[in-house]
C-alpha positions as CSV (number, residue, x, y, z in Angstrom):
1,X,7.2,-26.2,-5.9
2,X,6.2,-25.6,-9.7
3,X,2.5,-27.0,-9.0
4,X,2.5,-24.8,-5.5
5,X,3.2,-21.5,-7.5
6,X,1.5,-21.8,-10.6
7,X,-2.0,-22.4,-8.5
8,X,-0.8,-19.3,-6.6
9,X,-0.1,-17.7,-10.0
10,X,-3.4,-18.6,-11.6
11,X,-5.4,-17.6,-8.5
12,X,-3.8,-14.1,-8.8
13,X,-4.8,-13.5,-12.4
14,X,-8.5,-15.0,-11.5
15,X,-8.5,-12.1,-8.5
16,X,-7.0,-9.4,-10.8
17,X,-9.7,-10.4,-14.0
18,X,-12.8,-10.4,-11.0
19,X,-11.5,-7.2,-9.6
20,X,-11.6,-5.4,-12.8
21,X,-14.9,-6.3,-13.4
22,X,-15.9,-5.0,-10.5
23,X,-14.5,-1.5,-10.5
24,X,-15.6,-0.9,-14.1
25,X,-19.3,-2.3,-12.8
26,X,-18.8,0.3,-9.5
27,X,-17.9,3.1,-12.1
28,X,-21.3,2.8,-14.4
29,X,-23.2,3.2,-11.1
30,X,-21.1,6.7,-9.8
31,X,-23.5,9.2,-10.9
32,X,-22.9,11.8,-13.3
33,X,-21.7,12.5,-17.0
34,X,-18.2,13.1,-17.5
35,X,-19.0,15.0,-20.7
36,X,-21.6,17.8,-18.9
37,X,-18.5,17.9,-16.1
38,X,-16.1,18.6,-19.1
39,X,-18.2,21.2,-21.2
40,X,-20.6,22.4,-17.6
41,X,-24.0,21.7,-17.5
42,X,-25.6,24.4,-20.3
43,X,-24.3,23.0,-22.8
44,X,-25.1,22.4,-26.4
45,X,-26.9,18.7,-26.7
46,X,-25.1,18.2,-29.8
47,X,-21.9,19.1,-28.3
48,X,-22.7,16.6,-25.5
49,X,-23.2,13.5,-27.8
50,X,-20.1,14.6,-30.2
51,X,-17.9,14.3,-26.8
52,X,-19.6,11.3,-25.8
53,X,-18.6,9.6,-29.1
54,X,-15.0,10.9,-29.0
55,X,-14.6,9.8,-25.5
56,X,-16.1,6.5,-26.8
57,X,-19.3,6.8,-23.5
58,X,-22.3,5.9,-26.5
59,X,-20.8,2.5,-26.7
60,X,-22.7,0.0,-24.8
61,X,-20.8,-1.1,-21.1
62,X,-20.0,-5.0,-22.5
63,X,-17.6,-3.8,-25.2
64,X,-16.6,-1.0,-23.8
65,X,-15.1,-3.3,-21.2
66,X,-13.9,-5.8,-23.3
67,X,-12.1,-3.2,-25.5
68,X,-10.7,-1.6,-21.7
69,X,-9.3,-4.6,-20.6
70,X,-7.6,-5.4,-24.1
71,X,-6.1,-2.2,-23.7
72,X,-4.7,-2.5,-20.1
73,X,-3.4,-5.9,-21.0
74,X,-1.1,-3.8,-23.5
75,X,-0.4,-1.2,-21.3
76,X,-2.8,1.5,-22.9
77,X,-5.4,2.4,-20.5
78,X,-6.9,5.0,-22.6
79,X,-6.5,9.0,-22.1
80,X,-7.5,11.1,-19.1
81,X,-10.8,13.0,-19.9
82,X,-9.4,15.9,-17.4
83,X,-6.3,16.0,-18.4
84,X,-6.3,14.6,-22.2
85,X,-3.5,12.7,-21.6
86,X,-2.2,9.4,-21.8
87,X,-3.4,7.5,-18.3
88,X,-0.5,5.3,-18.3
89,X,1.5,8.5,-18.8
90,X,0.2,10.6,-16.1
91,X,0.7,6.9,-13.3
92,X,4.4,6.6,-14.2
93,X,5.4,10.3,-13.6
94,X,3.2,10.1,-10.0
95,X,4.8,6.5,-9.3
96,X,8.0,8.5,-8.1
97,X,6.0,9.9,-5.7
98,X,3.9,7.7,-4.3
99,X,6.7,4.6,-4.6
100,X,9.3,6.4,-2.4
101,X,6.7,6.7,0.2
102,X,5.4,3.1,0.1
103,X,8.8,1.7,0.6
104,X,10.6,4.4,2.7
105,X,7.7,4.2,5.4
106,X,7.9,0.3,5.0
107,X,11.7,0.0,6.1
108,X,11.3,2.6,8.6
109,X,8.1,0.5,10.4
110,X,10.5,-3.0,9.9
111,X,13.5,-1.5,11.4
112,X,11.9,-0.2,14.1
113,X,9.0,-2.9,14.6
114,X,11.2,-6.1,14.4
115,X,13.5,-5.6,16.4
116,X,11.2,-3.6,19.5
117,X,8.9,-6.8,18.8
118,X,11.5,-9.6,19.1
119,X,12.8,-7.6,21.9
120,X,9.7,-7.2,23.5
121,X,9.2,-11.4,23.5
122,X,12.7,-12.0,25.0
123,X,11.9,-10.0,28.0
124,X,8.6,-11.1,28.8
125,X,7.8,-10.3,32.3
126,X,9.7,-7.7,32.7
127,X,8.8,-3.6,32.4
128,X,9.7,-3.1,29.3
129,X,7.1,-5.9,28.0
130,X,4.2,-3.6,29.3
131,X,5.7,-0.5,27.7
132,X,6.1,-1.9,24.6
133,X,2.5,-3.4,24.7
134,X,1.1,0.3,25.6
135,X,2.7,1.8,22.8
136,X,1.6,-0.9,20.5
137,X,-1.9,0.1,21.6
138,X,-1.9,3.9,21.2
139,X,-0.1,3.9,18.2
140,X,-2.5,1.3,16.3
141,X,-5.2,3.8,17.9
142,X,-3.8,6.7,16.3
143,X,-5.4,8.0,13.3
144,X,-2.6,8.9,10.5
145,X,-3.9,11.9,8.9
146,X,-4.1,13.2,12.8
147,X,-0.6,12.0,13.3
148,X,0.4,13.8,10.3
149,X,-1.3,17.2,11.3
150,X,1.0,16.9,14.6
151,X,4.4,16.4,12.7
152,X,3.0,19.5,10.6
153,X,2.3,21.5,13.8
154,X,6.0,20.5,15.7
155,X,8.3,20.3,12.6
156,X,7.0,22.9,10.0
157,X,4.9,25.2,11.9
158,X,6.8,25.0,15.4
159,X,10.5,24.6,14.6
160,X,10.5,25.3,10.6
161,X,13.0,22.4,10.5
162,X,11.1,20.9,7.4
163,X,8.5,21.8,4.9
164,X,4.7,21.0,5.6
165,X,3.7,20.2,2.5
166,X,5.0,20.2,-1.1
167,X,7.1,17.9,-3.5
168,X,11.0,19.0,-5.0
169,X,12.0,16.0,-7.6
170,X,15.0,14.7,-6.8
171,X,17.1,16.0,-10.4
172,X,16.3,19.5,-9.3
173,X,17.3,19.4,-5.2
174,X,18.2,15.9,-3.5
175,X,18.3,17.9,-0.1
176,X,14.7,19.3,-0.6
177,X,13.5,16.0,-2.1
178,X,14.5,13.6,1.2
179,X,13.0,16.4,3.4
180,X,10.0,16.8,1.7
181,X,9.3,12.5,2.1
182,X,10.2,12.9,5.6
183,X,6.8,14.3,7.4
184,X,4.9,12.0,5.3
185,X,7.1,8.6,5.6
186,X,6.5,9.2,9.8
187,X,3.4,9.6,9.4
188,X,3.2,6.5,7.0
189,X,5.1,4.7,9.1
190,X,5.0,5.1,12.9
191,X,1.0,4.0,13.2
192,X,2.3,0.3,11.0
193,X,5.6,0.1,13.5
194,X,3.2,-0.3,16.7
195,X,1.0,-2.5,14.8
196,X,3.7,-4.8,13.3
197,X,5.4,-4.7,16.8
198,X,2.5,-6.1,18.4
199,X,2.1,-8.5,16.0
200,X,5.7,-9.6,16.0
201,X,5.9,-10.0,19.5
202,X,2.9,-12.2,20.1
203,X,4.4,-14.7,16.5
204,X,7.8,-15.0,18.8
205,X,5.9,-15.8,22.4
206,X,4.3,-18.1,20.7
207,X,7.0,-19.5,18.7
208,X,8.9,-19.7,22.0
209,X,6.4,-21.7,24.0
210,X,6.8,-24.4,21.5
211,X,8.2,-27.9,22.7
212,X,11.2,-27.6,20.4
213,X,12.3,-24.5,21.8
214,X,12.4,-26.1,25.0
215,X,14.4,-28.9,24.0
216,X,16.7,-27.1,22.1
217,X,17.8,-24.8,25.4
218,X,17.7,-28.2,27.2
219,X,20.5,-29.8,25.4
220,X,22.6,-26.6,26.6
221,X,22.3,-24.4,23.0
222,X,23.1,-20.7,23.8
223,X,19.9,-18.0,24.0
224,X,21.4,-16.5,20.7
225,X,21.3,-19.6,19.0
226,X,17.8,-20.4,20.4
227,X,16.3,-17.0,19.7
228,X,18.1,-16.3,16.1
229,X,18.5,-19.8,14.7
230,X,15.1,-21.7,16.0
231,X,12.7,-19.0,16.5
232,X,13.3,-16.5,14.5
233,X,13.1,-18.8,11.8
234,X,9.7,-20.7,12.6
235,X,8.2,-16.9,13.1
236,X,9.2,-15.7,9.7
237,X,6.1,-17.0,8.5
238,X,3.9,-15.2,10.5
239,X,6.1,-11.8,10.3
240,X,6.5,-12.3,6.3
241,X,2.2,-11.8,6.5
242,X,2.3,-9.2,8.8
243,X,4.7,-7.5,6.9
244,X,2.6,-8.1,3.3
245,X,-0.7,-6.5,5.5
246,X,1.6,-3.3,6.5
247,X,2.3,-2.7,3.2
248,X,-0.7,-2.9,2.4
249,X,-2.1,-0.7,4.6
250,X,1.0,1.7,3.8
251,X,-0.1,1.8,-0.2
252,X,-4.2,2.6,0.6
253,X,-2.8,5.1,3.9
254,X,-0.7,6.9,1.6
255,X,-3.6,8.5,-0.6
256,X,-4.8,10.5,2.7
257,X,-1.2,11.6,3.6
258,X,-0.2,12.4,-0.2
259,X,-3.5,15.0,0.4
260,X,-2.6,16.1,3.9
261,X,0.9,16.8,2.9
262,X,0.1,18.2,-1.1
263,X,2.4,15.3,-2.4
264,X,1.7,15.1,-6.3
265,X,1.5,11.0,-6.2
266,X,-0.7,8.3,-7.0
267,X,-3.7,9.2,-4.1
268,X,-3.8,12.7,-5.0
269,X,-4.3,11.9,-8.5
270,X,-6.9,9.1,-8.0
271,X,-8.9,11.3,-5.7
272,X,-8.8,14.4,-8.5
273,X,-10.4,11.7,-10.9
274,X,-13.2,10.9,-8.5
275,X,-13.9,14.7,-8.1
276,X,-14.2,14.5,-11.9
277,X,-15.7,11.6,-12.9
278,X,-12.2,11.0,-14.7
279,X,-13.4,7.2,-15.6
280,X,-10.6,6.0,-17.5
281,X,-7.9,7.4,-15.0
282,X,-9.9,6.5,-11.7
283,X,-10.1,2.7,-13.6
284,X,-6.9,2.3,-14.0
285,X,-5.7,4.0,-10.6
286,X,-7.9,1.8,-9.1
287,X,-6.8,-1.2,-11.1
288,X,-3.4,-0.3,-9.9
289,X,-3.7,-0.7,-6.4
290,X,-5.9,-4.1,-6.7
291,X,-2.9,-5.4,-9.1
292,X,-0.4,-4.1,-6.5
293,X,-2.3,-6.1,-3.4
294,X,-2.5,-9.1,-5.6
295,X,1.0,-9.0,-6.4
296,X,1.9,-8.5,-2.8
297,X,-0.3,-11.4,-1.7
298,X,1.5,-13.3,-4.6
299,X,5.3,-12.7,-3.1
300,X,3.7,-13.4,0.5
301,X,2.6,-16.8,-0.6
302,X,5.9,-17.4,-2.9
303,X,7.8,-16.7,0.6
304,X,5.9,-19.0,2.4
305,X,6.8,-22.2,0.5
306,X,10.8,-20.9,0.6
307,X,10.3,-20.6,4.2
308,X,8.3,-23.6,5.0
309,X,8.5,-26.5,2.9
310,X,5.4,-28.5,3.9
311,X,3.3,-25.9,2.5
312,X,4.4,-26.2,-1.1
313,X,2.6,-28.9,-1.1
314,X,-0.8,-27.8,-0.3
């Protein structure tokens, strides 16, 4: 097990070191100077390469990385040319934003999907197998930022039951900060549910078409035992990725709906950096959300050798 995660370990690092070099390589080619966005673009020339030295943009790209990713290892990512404030500063206060969102629409799609996808695998030929397969199908069709512009329409503009857009921190109102994370953690979440209920159903037909599910309701072992004990088990596996791809697609969804819905997190932020040529916040934003898919990969593939023995050793 020791040999199984420290290759999974090392391989994560390797990904997170390539990905880095990457976004600061994809960053030198966005065009435009982030000191003639700061200052406009009549301005004074000497101005111009007195900013450029401050914001340290006249040293060559090699040690300019270097000196970056020394930094980040440490935790400083440098300060925001927009906002002239510490980057790591500016992530942690939009991380309560953006985390609550991640997570709420995650156990939201897994209470819903799991158990509608299990369900849906039990009662195979029957009619609620079809229904379940249709909404599978127009939900994973469903764009979210459209989805999001209905719950907008029904429940702010309709009904006023809650608020279209907007954030309240939870020390100032609790009630106004759960209702404002609502709108956006359906819209988060209800386009994942009919894709991880899909996805769950098909691990547990297949699962329960195996030989040893057979045997084991042959020697007279009750459907609960069969279904919870036997199959759930073997299709953990295959629910563990699905559920590591949904949150996945939950973190890189979430920087439309944080726009959609005026939410003050993490996607709002990194798309204000674009808009600026921000580099050292857009780097580390971006750097963030590699590190977090890495990391999510990396807990995917710890689960797997906990839930399947033979593949620690592969």
């Amino acid at each position: 097990m020791f040999t199984y995660i420290s290759r999974r370990l090392i391989t994560s690092v390797i990904t997170i070191f390539l990905a880095a070099i990457l976004v600061f390589s994809a960053l030198l080619a966005i065009p435009g100077d982030p000191a003639e966005i700061i200052l406009g673009i009549n301005a004074n020339p000497k101005a111009l390469v007195a900013l450029h030295e401050q914001l340290g943009l006249d040293v060559a790209p090699v040690p300019r990385f270097t000196n970056w990713v020394m930094g980040a290892v440490q935790g400083d990512f440098g300060e925001s040319l927009k906002y002239r404030k510490p980057v790591r500063g500016l992530i942690t206060d939009r991380l309560r934003v953006s985390l609550p969102l991640a997570f709420g629409s995650v156990l939201l799609a897994c209470l819903i999907a799991l158990p509608l996808g299990i369900f849906a695998a039990v009662k195979k030929g029957t009619i609620f197998d079809p229904i379940v397969v249709i909404f599978s199908q127009v939900g994973a069709a469903v764009p979210s930022f459209w989805l999001a512009l209905m719950l907008i329409l029904f429940f702010s503009v309709k009904n006023h039951w809650l608020p279209a857009g907007g954030f309240t921190p939870w020390e100032r109102d609790p009630s106004a900060y759960l209702r404002s994370l609502i709108l956006p953690i359906l819209a988060l979440a209800l386009g994942q549910t009919a894709v991880m209920t899909r996805m769950t159903r098909a691990a547990m037909l297949e699962v329960l078409n195996k030989d040893y599910i057979r045997t084991a309701k042959a020697k007279g072992l009750s459907s609960r035992i069969v279904l919870w004990t036997h199959a759930l088990h073997n299709a953990l596996v295959t629910i563990i990725t699905i559920l590591g791809i949904s949150l996945t697609n939950i973190l890189i969804g979430s920087i439309v709906i944080e726009q959609v819905f005026a939410l003050p997190g993490l996607g709002r932020l990194a798309l204000t950096a674009m808009g600026t040529r921000d580099y050292p916040l857009l780097q580390a934003e971006v750097m963030f959300y590699a590190s977090a898919i890495v990391f999510l990969s990396f807990l995917v593939d710890m689960s797997y050798g906990f839930l399947d023995p033979r593949i620690r050793y592969t």
